[in-house]
ZADRENSE-77883 format. One line per field, with one value per residue (C-alpha): residue number from 0; x, y, z. Coordinates in nm, 2 decimals, padded with zeros to 4 digits. Example, Ala and Ser with C-alpha at 12.3 -4.5 7.8 and 13.67 -1.06 7.14 Angstrom:
i: [0 / 1]
X: [01.23 / 01.37]
Y: [-00.45 / -00.11]
Z: [00.78 / 00.71]
END
This chain:
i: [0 / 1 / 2 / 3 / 4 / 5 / 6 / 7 / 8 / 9 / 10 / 11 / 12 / 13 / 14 / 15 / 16 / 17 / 18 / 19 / 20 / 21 / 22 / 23 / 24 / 25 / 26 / 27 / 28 / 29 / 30 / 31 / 32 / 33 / 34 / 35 / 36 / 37 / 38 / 39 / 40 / 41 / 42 / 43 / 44 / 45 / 46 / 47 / 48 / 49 / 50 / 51 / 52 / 53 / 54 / 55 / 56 / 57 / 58 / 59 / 60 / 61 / 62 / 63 / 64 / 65 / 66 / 67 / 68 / 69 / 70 / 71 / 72 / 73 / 74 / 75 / 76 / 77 / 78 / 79 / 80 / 81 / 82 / 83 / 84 / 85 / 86 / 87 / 88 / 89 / 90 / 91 / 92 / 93 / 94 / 95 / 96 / 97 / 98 / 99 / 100 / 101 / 102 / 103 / 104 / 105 / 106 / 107 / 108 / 109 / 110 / 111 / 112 / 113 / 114 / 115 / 116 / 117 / 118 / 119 / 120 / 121 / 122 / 123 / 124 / 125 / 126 / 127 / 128 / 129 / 130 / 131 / 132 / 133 / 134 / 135 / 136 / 137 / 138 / 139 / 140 / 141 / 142 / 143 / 144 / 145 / 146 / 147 / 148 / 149 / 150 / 151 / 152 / 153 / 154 / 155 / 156 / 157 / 158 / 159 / 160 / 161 / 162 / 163 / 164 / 165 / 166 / 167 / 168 / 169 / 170 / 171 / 172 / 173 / 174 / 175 / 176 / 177 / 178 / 179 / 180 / 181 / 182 / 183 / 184 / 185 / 186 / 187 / 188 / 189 / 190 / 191 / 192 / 193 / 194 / 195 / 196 / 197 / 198 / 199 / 200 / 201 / 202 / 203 / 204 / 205 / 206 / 207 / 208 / 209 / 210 / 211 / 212 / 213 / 214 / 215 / 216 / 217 / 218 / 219 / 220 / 221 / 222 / 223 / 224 / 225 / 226 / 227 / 228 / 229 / 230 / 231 / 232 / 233 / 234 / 235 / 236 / 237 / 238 / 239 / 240 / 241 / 242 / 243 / 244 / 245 / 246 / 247 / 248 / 249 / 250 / 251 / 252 / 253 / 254 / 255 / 256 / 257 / 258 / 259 / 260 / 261 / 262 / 263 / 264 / 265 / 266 / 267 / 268 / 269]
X: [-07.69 / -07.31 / -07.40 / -07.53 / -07.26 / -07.05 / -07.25 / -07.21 / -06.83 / -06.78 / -06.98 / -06.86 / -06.52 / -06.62 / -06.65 / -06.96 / -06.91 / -06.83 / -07.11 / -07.40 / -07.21 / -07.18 / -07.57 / -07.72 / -07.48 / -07.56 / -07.89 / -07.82 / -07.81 / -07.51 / -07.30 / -07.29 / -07.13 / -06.83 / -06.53 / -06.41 / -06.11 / -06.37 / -06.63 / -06.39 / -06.25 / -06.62 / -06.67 / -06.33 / -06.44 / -06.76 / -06.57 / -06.37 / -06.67 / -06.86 / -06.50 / -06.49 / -06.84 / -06.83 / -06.54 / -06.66 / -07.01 / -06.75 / -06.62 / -06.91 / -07.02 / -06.71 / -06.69 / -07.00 / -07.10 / -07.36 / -07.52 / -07.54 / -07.35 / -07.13 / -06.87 / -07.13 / -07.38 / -07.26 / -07.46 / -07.21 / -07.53 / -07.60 / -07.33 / -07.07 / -06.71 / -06.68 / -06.43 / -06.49 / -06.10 / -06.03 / -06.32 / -06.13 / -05.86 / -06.00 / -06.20 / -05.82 / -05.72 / -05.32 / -05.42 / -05.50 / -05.20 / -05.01 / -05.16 / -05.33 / -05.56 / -05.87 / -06.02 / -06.38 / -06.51 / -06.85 / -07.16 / -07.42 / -07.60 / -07.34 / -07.29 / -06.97 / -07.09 / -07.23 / -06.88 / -06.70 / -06.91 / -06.90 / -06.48 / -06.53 / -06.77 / -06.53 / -06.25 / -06.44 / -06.50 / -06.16 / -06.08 / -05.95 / -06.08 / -06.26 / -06.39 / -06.66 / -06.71 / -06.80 / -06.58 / -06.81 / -06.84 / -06.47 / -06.35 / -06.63 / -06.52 / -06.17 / -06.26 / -06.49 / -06.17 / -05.95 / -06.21 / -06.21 / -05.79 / -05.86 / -05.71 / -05.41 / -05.61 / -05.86 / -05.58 / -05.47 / -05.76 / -05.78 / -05.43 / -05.48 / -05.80 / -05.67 / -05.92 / -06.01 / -06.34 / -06.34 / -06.69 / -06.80 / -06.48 / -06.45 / -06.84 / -06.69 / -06.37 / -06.19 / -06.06 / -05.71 / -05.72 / -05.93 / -05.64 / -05.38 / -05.62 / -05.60 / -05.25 / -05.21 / -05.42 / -05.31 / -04.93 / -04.97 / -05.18 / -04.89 / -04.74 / -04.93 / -05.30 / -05.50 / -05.78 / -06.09 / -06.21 / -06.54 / -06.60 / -06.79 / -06.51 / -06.27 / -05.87 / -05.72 / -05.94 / -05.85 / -05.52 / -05.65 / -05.98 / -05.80 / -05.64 / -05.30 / -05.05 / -04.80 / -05.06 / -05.24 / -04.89 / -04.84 / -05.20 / -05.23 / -04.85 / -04.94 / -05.27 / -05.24 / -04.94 / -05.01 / -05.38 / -05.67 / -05.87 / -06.22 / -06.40 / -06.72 / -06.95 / -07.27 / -07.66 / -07.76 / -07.89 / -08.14 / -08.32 / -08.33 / -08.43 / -08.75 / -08.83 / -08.77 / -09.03 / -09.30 / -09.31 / -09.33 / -09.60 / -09.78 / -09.74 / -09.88 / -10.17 / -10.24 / -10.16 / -10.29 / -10.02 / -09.89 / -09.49 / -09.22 / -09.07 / -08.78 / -08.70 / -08.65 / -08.40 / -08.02 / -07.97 / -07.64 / -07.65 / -07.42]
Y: [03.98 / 03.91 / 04.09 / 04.33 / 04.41 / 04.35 / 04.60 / 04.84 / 04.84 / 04.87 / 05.16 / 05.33 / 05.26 / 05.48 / 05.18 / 05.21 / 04.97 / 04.73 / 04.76 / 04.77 / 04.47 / 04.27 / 04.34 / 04.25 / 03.95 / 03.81 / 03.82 / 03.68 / 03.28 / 03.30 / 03.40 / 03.05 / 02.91 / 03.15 / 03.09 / 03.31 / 03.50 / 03.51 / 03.64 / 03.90 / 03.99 / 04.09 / 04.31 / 04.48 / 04.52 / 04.73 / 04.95 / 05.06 / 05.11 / 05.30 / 05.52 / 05.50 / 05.65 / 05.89 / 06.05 / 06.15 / 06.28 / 06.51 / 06.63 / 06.63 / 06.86 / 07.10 / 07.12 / 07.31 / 07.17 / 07.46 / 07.13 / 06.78 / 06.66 / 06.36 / 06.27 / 05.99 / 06.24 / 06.51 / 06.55 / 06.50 / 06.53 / 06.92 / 07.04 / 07.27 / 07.17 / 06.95 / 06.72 / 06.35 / 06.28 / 06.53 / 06.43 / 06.05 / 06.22 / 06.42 / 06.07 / 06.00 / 06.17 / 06.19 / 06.58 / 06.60 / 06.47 / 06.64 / 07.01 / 07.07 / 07.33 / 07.31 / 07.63 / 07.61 / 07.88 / 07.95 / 08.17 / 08.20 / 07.85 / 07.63 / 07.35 / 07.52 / 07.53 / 07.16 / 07.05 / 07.18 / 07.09 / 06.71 / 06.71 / 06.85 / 06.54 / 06.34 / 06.48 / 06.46 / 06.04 / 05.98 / 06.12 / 06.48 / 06.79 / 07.00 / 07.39 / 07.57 / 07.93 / 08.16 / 08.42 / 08.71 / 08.55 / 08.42 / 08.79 / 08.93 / 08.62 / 08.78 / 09.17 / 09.04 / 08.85 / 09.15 / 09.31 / 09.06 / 08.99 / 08.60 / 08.72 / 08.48 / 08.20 / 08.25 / 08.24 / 07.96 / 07.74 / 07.81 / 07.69 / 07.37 / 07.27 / 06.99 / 07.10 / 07.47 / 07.55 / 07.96 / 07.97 / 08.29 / 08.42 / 08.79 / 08.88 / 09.22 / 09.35 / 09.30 / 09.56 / 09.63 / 09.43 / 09.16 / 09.15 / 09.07 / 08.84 / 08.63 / 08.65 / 08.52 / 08.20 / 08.11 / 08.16 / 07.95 / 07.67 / 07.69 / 07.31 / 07.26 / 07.22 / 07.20 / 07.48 / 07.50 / 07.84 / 07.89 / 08.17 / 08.37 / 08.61 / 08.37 / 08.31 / 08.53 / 08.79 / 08.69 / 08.93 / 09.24 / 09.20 / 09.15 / 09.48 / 09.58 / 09.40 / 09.33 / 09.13 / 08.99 / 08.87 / 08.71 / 08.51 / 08.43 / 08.28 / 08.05 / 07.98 / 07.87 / 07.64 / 07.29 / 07.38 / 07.19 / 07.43 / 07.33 / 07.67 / 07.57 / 07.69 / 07.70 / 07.80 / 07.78 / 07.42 / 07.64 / 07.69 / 07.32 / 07.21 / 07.46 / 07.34 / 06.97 / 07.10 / 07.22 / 06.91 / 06.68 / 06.96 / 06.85 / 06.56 / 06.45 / 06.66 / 06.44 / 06.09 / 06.21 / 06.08 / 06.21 / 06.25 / 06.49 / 06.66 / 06.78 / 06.43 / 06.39 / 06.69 / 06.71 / 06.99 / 07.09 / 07.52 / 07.76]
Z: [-02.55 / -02.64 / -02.98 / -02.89 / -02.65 / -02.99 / -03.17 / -02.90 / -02.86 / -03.22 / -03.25 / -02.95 / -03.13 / -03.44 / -03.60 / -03.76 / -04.08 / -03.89 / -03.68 / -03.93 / -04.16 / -03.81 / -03.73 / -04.10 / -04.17 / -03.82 / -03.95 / -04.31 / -04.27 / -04.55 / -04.29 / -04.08 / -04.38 / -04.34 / -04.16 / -03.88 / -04.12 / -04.39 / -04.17 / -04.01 / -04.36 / -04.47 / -04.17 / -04.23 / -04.63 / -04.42 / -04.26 / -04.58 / -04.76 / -04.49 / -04.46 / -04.84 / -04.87 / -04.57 / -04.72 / -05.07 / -04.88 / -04.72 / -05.03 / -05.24 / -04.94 / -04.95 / -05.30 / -05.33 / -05.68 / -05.88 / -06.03 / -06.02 / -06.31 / -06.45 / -06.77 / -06.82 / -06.89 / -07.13 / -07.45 / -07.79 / -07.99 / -07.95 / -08.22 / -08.02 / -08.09 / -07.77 / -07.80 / -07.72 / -07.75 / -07.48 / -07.29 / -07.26 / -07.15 / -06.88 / -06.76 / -06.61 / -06.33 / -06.44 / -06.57 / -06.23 / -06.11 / -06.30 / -06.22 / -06.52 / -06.57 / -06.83 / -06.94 / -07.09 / -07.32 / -07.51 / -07.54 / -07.27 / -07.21 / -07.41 / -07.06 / -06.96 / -06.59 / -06.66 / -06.81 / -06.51 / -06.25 / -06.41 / -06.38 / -05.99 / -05.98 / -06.11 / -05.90 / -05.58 / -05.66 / -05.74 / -05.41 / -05.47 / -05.28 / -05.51 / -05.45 / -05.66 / -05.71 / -05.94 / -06.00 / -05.87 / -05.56 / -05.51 / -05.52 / -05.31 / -05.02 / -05.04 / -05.04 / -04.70 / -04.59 / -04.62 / -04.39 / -04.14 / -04.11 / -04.27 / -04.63 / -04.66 / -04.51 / -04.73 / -05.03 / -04.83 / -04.84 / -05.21 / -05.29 / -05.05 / -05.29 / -05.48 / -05.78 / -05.78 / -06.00 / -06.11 / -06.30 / -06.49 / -06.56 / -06.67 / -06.66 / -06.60 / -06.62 / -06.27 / -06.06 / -05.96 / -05.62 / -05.80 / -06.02 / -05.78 / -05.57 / -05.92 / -05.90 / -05.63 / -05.68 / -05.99 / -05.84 / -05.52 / -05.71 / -06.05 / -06.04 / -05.74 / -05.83 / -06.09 / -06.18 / -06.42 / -06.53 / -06.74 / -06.94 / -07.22 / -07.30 / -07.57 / -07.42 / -07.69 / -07.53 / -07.16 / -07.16 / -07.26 / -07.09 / -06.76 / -06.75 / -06.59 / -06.91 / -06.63 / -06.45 / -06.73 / -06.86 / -06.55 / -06.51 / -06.87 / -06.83 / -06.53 / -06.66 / -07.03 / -06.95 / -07.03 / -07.00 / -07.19 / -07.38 / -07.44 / -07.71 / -07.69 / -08.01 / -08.10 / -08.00 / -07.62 / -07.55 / -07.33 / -07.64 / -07.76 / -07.42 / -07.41 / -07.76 / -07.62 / -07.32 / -07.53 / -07.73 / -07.45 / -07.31 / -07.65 / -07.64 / -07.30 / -07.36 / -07.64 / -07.53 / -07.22 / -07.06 / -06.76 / -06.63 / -06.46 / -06.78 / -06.53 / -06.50 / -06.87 / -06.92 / -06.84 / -06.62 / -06.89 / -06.89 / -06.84]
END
């Protein structure tokens, strides 16, 4: 009954690591060999781990990845330009740290989406809050804002974002207020955060392609600073993944084996 009462208290504490390490060690018989600071020490390593793991739920959560991806998992063997060097480097958080930007270019199903949403993945375990959006949807967010009086908390929120993820960059060529929106962003977050921006348009074609030369001067300026640039080359590995699909297709039919071909391919597109 006493520990149950234990149980009770820690968990009405918010202590909920504790709890569930009290509960399951009680029941291991490894833990009568413990002493009391060893056995308290344990229950304290719980709670940091529950805390530990809570936390990056919460910003997996908020970041609001397009896809499940990670470092470990990017494919070097599809010939595209990438960069295993620069890769290392961006398996350290001290680009983070240090407000870097990495800007990822490359045709139409190339894994820029894929690359970026690994580094928020990788941001998001280290411990750094990381936001996702494409860019389509980030300006229509801030025209609605403007609507609804929440415009510079909006901007707000974007700055605070430890890791800020623009996807699809220039699909079209932005309008005047999308324009300054950018401005904006890429002015509060300068030296303070670090941003990724995917797109299909090449960075020698970002500053005409943006518009106003005042503004594009500007953006380019605060963006290409110490930035990582990642131009991505090559065939879409959609293609080599359908091919990779239709053989496996074949194949089952003629071992007559059965399987999940989904399980077999790396969601890397975009």
């Amino acid at each position: 009954m006493l520990n149950e009462q234990t149980i009770a208290t820690l968990n009405a504490m918010k202590l909920f690591g504790m709890a569930r390490g009290f509960e399951q060690r009680l029941n291991s018989p490894q833990h009568a060999e413990l002493s009391h600071d060893e056995f308290v020490g344990l229950l304290v390593q719980d709670e940091k781990t529950y805390r530990d793991n809570q936390r990056l739920k919460r910003l997996l959560k908020n970041a609001r990845l397009r896809q499940q991806a990670a470092l470990e998992d990017i494919d070097y063997r599809h010939p595209r330009g990438l960069s295993k060097q620069m890769l290392l480097e961006l398996s350290s958080t001290r680009w983070i740290d240090a407000h870097r930007n990495v800007l990822v270019t490359g045709p139409t199903g190339i894994g820029k989406s894929y690359l970026a949403c690994a580094l928020g993945n990788f941001a998001a375990r280290a411990g750094y809050s990381v936001l996702y959006l494409r860019a389509p949807r980030l300006f229509e967010v801030l025209q609605q804002a403007r609507g609804d009086g929440s415009h510079l908390k909006t901007l707000t929120r974007l700055a605070k974002a430890q890791l800020l993820i623009i996807d699809d960059f220039l699909l079209t060529p932005p309008a005047d207020r999308e324009r300054r929106d950018l401005l904006e962003i890429v002015e509060d977050r300068y030296q303070s955060g670090s941003t990724v921006i995917t797109s299909q348009c090449p960075i020698r074609d970002w500053h005409p392609n943006i518009g106003d030369p005042t503004l594009a001067d500007a953006i380019c300026d605060r963006l290409f600073h110490n930035a990582y640039k990642i131009e991505l080359k090559g065939d879409s590995m959609r293609k080599d993944q359908g091919e990779s699909m239709a053989t496996s297709l074949v194949a089952n039919q003629t071992d007559g084996k059965g399987g999940n071909l989904a399980d077999d391919m790396k969601p890397e597109l975009n």
